[in-house]
C-alpha positions as CSV (number, residue, x, y, z in Angstrom):
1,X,-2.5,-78.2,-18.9
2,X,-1.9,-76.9,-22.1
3,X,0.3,-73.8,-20.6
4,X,2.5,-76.6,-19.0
5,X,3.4,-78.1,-22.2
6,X,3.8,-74.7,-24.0
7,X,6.3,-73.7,-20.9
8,X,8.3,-77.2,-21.3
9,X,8.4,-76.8,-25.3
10,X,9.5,-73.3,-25.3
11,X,12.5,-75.1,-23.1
12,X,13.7,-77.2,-26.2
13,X,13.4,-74.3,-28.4
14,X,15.7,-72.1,-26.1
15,X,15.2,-68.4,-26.3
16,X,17.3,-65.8,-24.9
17,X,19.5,-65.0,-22.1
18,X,19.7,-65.9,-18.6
19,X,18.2,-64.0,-15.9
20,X,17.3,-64.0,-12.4
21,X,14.7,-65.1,-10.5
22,X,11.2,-63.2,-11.4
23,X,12.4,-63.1,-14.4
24,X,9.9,-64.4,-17.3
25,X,10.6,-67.9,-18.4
26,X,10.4,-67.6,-22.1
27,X,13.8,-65.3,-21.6
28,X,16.1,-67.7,-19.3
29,X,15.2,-71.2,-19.5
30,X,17.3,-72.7,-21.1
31,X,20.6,-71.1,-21.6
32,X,21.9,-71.6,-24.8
33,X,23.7,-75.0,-24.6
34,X,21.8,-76.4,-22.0
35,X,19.0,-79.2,-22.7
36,X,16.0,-80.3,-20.1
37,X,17.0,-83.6,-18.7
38,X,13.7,-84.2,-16.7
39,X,10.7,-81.8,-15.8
40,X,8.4,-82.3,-12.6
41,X,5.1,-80.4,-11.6
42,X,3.9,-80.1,-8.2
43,X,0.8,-77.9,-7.6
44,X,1.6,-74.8,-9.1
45,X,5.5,-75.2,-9.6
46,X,7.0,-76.5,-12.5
47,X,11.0,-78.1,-11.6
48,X,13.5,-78.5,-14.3
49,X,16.5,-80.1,-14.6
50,X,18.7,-78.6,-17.1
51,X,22.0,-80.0,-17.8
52,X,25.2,-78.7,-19.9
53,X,28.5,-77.2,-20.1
54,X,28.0,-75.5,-17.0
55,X,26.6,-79.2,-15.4
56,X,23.5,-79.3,-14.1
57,X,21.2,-76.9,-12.7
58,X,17.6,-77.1,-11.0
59,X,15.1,-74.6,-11.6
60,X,11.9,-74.0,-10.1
61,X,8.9,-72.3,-12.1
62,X,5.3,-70.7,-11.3
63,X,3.4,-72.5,-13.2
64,X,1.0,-69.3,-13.9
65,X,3.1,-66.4,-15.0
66,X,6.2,-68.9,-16.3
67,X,8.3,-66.8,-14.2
68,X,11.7,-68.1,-12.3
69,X,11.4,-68.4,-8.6
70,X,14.8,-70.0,-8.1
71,X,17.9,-71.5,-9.8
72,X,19.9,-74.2,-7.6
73,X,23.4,-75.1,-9.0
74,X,23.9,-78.6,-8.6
75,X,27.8,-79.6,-7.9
């Protein structure tokens, strides 16, 4: 539980640039000038929704390596 909370705080503290999918959370989520609106966890995924000057923007996380399995643009 603890590694849950550590993966959402490291989201308001923003650190680095975006990357792709499989790429390690702590370097893409969130981009710089995007905030987390809500968070939602669901076995062992982690869902975001990150909102900004882009709009907003789903992304899915594994809950044990903090890694990005997917990024859904939401229009």
């Amino acid at each position: 539980m603890m590694a849950v909370g550590a993966l959402i705080a490291g989201a308001f503290l923003g650190a680095g640039s975006r990357g792709g999918a499989g790429t390690p959370y702590s370097a893409t989520v969130p981009a710089a000038g995007q905030r987390v609106e809500s968070s939602d966890i669901d076995g062992n995924r982690i869902l975001l929704r990150l909102s900004g000057g882009d709009g907003q923007e789903l992304v899915v996380l594994d809950v044990a390596t903090g890694r990005v399995i997917g990024r859904i643009k939401v229009q």
